[in-house]
N, C-alpha and C positions, 0 to 999 in steps of 0.2 A: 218784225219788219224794220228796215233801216231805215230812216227819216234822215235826210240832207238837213232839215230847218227843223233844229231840235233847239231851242227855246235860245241859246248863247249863237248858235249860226242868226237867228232872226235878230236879235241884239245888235247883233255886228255888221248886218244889212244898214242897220238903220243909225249906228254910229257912224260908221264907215264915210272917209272923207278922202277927195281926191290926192293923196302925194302923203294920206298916214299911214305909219308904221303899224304894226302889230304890237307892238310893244304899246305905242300910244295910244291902240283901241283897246288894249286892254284896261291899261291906265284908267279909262273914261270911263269903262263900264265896273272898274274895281271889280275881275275877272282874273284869275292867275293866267299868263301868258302863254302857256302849253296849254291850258282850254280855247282861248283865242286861235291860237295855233291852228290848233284839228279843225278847229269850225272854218276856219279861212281854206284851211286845204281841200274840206269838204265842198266847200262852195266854190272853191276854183274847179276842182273833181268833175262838177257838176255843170259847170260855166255863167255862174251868177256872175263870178268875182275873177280878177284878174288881178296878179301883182309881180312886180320885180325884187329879184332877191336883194 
């Protein structure tokens, strides 16, 4: 079964700050950036999250 909020997307919820990067949620959570990545697009996918490129 595929899970949206697989343990790095719930991380990134709760880091997650208005006007940061991906790069700098990554940074915070010492995460490699291509995991940040998928989880962010998952949850845009999904419509938690919303971001500009």
């Amino acid at each position: 079964m595929y899970e949206v909020l697989d343990d790095t997307a719930a991380q990134t919820i709760l880091a997650i700050e208005s006007g940061d990067s991906i790069r700098r949620v990554a940074q915070h959570l010492h995460t490699p950036y291509e995991t940040v990545r998928q989880a962010v697009n998952r949850l845009e996918n999904a419509g938690y999250v919303s971001y500009d490129d």
